[in-house]
C-alpha positions in Angstrom: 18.5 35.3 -20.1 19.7 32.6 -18.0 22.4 29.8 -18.9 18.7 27.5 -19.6 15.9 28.0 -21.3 12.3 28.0 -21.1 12.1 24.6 -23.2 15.0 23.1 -21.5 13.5 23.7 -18.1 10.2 21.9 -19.1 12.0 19.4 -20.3 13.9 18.5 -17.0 10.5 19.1 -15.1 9.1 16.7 -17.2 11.7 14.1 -17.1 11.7 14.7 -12.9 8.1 13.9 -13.3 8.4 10.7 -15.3 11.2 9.4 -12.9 8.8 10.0 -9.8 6.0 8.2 -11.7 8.2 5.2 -12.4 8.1 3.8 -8.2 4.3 5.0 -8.0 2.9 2.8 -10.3 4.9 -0.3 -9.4 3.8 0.9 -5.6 0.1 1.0 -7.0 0.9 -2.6 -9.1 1.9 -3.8 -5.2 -1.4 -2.4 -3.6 -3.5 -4.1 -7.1 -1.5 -7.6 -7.0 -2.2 -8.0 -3.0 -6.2 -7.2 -3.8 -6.2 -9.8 -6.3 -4.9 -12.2 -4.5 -7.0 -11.9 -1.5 -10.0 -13.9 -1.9 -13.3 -11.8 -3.5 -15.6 -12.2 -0.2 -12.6 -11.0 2.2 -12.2 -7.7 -0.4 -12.9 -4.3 0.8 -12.3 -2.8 -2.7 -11.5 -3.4 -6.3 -8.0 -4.1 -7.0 -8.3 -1.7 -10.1 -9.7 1.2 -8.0 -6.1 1.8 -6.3 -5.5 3.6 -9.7 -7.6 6.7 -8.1 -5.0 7.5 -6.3 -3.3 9.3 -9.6 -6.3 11.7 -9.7 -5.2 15.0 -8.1 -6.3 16.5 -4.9 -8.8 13.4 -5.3 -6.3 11.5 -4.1 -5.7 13.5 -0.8 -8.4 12.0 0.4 -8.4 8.4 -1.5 -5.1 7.6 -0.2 -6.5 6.8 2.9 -9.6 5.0 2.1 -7.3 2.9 0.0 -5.4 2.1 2.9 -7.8 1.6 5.0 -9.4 -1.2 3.1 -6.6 -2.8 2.0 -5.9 -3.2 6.0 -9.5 -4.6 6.2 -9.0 -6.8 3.4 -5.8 -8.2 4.8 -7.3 -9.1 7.9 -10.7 -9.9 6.5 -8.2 -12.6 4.5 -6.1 -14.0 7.5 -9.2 -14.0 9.7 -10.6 -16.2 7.0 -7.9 -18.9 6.8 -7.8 -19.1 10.7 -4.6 -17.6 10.9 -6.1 -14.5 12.4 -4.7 -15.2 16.2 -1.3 -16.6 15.1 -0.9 -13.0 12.9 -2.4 -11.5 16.3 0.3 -12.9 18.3 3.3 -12.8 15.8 2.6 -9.9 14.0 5.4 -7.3 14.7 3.4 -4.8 11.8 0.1 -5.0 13.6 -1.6 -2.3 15.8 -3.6 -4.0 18.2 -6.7 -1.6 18.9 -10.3 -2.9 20.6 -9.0 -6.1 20.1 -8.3 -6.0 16.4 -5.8 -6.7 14.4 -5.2 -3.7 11.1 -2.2 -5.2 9.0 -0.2 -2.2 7.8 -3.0 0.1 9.0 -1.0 2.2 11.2 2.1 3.1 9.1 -0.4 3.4 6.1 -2.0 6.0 8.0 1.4 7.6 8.9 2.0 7.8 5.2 -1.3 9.6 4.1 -1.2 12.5 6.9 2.8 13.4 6.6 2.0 13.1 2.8 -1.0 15.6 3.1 1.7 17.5 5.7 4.2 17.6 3.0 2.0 19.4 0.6 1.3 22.5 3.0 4.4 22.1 4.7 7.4 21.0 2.6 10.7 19.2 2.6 10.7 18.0 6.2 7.5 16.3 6.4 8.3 15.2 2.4 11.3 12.8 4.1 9.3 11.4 6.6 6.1 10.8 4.3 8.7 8.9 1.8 10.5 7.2 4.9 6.8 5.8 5.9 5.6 5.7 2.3 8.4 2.8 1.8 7.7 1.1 5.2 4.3 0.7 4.4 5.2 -0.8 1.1 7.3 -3.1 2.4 5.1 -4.3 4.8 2.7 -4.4 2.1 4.5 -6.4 0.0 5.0 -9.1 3.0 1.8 -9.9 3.8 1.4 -10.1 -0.2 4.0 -12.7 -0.1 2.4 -14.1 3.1 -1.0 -14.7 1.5 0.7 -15.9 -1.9 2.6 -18.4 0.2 -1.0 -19.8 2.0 -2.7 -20.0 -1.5 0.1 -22.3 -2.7 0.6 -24.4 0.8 -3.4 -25.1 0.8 -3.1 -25.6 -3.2 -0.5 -28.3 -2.8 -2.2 -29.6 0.4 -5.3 -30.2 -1.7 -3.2 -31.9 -4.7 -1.3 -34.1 -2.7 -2.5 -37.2 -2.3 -3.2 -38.3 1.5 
């Protein structure tokens, strides 16, 4: 028998496992909090329903819905609070197709197919799907931020007296 055992192997899978977890749910808290804070008419989805994406082989295919309508959302949201052709212009994370603007979309997209890739394929698409996987949380995160920062600015705008 070998220098571990059975139950000390499980145990270090399962500790490997928890670790993982830890960064997917505060990535999946990022995708929730930047649903919720985009107005309920601009939503393309349920904040809660990001949690889908924990399902197995399920979420092979939800990943991309997800980010798909999160990209909606977002601009669904900027469009909304006439900011849609200043993002258009100034937008470094935006892929400008038919005329449209899809916040995170493209990277997003990037993230879901090298993480399919990664399944059937391994180590080398693995790198690239977590290289893309934090991008597109990052950008995420920003436009959360971005939207946060409009809420307050039009909240204060309407408290303040003129």
């Amino acid at each position: 028998m070998g220098i571990l055992g059975t139950n000390e192997i499980l145990t270090i899978l399962l500790i490997a496992v928890l670790i993982g977890l830890i960064p997917l749910i505060f990535f999946l808290i990022t995708q929730q909090n930047t649903l919720k804070i985009i107005q309920p008419q601009n939503r393309m989805m349920q904040p809660g329903e990001v949690w889908l994406q924990l399902i197995p082989l399920f979420n092979l295919v939800w990943h991309f819905v997800v980010v798909t309508k999160i990209s909606e959302s977002i601009r669904r949201e900027l469009a909304s609070e006439n900011t849609f052709s200043f993002e258009q212009q100034n937008n470094p994370y935006a892929n400008n197709s038919y005329g449209q603007t899809k916040p995170t979309y493209g990277i997003g997209i990037a993230y879901c197919i090298l993480y399919c890739c990664s399944i059937l394929i391994g180590a080398l698409t693995g790198i690239a799907c977590l290289i893309c996987w934090i991008i597109y949380w990052v950008q995420l995160s920003d436009y959360k931020n971005k939207i946060q920062a409009k809420i307050y600015t039009q909240d204060y705008s309407k408290s303040t007296p003129q």
